[in-house]
C-alpha positions in Angstrom: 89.4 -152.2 -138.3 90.5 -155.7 -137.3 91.5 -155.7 -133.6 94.2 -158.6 -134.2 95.9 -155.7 -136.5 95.9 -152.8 -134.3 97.5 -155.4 -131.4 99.9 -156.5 -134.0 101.0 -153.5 -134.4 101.0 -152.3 -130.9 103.1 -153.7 -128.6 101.6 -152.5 -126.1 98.1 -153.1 -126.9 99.3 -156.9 -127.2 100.6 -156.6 -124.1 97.8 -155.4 -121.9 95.6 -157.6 -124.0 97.5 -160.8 -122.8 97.5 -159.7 -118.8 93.6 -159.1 -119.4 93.7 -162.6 -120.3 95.4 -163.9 -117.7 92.8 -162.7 -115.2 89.8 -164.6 -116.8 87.5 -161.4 -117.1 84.5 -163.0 -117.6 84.7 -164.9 -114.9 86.0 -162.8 -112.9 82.7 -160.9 -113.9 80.1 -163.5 -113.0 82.0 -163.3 -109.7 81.8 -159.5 -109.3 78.1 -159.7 -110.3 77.1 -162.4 -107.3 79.3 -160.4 -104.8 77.1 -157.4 -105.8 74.3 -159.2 -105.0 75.7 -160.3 -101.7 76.1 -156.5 -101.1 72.8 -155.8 -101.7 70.7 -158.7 -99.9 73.2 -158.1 -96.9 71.2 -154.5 -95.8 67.8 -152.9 -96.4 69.3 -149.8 -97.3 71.4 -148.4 -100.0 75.7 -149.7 -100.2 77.3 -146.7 -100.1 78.9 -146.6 -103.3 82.3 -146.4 -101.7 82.0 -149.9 -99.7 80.4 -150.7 -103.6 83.4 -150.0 -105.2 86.1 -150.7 -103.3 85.1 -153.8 -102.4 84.1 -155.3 -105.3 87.7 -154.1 -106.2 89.1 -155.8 -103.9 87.5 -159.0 -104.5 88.2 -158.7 -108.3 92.1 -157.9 -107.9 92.3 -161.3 -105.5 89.7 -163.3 -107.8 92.1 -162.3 -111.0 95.4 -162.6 -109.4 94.1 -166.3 -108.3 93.3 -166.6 -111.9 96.9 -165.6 -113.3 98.0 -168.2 -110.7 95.9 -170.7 -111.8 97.8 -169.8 -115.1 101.2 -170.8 -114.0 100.6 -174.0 -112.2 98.2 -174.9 -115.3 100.4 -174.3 -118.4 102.1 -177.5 -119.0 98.8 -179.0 -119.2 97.5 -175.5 -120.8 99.5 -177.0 -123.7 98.3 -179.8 -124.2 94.2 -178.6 -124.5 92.6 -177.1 -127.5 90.5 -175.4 -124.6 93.8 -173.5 -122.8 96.6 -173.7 -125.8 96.0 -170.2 -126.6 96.3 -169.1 -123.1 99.1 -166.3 -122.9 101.7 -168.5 -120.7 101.1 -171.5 -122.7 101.7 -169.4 -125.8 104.8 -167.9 -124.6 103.6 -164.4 -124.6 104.3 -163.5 -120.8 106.6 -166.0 -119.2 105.7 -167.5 -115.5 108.2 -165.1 -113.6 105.8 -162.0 -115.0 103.1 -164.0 -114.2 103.8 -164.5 -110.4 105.1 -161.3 -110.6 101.4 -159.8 -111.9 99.3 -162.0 -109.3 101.8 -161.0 -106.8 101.1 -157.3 -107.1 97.3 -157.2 -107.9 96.4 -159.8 -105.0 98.4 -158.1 -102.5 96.9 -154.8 -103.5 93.1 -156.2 -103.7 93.9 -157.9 -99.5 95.4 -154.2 -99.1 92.5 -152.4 -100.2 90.3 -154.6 -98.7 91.8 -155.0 -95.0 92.0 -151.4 -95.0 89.3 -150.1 -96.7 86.4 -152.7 -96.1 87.0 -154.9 -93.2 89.7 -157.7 -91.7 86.7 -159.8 -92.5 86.3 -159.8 -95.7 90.4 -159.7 -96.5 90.7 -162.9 -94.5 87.6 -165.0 -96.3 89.2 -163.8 -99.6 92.4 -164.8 -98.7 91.5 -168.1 -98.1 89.5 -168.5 -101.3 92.6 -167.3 -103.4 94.9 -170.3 -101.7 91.8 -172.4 -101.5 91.4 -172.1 -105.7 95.1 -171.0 -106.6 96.8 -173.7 -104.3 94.2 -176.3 -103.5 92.0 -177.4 -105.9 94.6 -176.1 -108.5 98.0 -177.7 -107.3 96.2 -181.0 -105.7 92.5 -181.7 -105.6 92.6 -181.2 -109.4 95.1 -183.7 -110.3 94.2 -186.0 -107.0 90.4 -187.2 -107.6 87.7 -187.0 -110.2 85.9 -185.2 -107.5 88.4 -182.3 -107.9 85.2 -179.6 -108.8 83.1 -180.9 -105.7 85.7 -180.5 -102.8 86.9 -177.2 -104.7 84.2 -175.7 -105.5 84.0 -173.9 -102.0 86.6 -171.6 -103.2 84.4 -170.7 -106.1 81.2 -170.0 -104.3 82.6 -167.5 -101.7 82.4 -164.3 -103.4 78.7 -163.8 -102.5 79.5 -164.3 -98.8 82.3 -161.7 -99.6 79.5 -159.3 -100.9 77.9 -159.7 -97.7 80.7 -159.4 -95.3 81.8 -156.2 -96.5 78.8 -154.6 -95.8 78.1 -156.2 -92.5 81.8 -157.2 -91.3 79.9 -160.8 -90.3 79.1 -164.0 -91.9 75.4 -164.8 -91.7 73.1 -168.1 -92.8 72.0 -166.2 -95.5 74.8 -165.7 -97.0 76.0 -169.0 -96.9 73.3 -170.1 -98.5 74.3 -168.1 -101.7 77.6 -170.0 -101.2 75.5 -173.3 -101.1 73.6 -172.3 -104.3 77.4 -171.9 -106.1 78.6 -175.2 -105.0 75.9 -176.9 -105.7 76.2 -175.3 -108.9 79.6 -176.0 -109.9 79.8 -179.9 -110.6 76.9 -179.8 -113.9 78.3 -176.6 -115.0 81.9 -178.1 -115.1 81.0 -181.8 -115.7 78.8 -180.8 -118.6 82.4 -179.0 -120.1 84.5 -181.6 -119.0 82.1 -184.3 -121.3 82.7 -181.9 -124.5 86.9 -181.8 -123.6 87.3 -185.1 -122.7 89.7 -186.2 -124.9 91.8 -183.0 -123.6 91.4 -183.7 -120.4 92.4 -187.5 -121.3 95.1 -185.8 -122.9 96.3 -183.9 -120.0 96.0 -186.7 -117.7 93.3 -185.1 -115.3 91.0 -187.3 -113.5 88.3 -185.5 -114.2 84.8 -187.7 -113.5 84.1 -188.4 -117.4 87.5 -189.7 -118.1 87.7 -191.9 -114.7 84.4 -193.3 -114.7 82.9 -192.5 -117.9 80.3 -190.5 -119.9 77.2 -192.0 -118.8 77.8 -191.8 -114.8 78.9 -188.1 -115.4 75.3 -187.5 -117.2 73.4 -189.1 -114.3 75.7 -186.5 -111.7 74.7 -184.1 -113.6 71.4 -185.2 -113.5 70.8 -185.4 -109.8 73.2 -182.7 -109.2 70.7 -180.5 -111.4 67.7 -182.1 -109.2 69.5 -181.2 -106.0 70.3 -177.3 -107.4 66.9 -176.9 -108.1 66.1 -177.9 -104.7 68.7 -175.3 -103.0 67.6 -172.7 -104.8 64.3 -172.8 -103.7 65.7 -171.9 -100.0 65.5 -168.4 -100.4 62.1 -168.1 -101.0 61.1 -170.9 -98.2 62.9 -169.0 -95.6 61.2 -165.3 -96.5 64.9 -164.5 -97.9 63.5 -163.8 -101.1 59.5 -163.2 -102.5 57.2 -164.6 -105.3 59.2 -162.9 -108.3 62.0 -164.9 -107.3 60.2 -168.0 -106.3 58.6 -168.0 -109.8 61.5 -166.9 -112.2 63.7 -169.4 -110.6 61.5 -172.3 -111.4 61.1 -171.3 -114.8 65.1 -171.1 -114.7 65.7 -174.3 -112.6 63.4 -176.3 -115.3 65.3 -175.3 -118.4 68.3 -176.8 -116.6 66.3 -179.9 -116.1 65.5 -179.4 -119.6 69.0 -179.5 -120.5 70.3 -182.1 -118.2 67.4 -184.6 -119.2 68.5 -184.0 -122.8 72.1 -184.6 -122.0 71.5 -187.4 -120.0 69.3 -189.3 -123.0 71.5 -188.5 -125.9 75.0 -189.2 -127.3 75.1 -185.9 -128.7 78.3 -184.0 -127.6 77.2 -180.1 -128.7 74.1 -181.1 -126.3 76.9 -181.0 -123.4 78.2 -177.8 -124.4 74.9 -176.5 -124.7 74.3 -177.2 -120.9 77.1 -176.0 -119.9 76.5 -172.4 -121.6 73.1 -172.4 -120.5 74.7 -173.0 -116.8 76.8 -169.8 -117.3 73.2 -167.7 -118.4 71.9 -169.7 -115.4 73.3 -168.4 -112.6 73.5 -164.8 -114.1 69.5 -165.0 -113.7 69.3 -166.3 -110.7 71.3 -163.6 -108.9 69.9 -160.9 -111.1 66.3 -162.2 -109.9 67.3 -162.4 -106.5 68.9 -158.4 -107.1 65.5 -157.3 -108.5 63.1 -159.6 -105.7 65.2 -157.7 -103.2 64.5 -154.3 -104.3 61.1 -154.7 -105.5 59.4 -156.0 -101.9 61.8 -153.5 -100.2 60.4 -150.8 -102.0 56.6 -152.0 -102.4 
């Protein structure tokens, strides 16, 4: 039966449908899965399953409450986009006070659980990442300079060192460099999108790095951006963090993304943009499930 029906007909349904929205599930997902990881490279032994649970709870509840903000302050320009006009705000389906209203309680609940169930630690880090993505990079950086994704991305690439500090209650090199990895991530992965929207983006007025100084200087960030990621990521394996599984399944990974960025870079062809920045998204799923599996190989070989 068509789902669109049954929500039509279910008030209700429609209803928890839209707030699902609101909290960008999937990538509030990819988040949950590179905290996991964090857990899991953080200790030799097994997470007890309820620092697993709770935590990543935690972290999810702040992550999607940041993403209802993100909602609110958006939704003007949500308008606007082909990308965001079917967003639930922008739509009129939940109106901003229910919104604020929604972030208010699941952020202060996720901070709750995780200041009193995890560690002060990891509460204050994902604090700051909720203002530092929800207030920010959302509310300034993004309307202020085309290198809105580069300064913001921190707040993006901290839920792996959240991973980590609710198991150990500290912050460690290691785990920072999963936050590097992330960052260094973030600019082809969004640039590559932001070449496929930019007329909405033009639309909206947003700087972003296509629209201010055009398509060919994006491809060549991208580019080198893609170099330097593929030089990160090699980190793990040069300082013992990670072993040869790893070391090999990430090259293979990190030259399809050259792959893709070369591609990009020498065409004209717009689906070749989108087709980077999907193959971004698979990206960094590998790369933390290959760092999940490395880990739990050699510690068990």
């Amino acid at each position: 039966m068509n789902t669109t029906i049954i929500k039509a007909g279910n008030p209700l349904i429609a209803a928890m449908s839209d707030y699902w929205t609101l909290c960008k599930p999937r990538v509030v997902m990819l988040m949950i899965l590179t905290s996991i990881v964090g857990m899991c490279l953080a200790s030799d032994r097994a997470i007890p399953l309820f620092t697993l649970f709770f935590g990543n709870l935690g972290i999810a509840l702040v992550a999607s409450a940041a993403a209802a903000l993100n909602h609110v302050a958006d939704q003007h320009i949500d308008k606007l986009m082909r990308r965001t006009q079917h967003r639930p705000i922008a739509q009129g389906k939940i109106s901003t006070r229910n919104s604020i209203i929604f972030s208010t309680v699941i952020g202060t609940l996720g901070l709750l659980i995780l200041l009193v169930l995890i560690n002060p630690m990891t509460a204050g880090l994902t604090f700051l990442s909720l203002i530092g993505y929800a207030a920010v990079y959302t509310l300034y950086l993004k309307h202020a300079t085309p290198q809105n994704i580069v300064i913001g991305g921190i707040a993006g690439a901290a839920p792996p060192l959240l991973g980590w500090t609710a198991v150990t209650g500290v912050v460690s090199a290691q785990a920072l460099l999963l936050v590097l990895i992330i960052y260094v991530w973030t600019p082809p992965h969004f640039w590559a999108l932001a070449i496929y929207r930019l007329e909405d983006y033009a639309k909206a007025n947003i700087p972003m790095l296509p629209h201010t100084h055009g398509v060919p200087y994006t491809k060549l960030n991208i580019l080198l951006y893609t170099i330097l990621l593929m030089c990160v990521t090699t980190l793990p394996y040069v300082i013992q963090m990670s072993g040869l599984i790893y070391f090999v399944g990430v090259t293979v990974a990190n030259l399809i993304f050259l792959f893709y960025a070369i591609r990009l870079f020498c065409s004209d062809k717009r689906e070749y943009a989108i087709a980077t920045f999907r193959y971004s998204i698979t990206y960094l799923g590998i790369l933390f499930l290959l760092l999940l599996f490395d880990h739990y190989y050699y510690l068990n070989s």
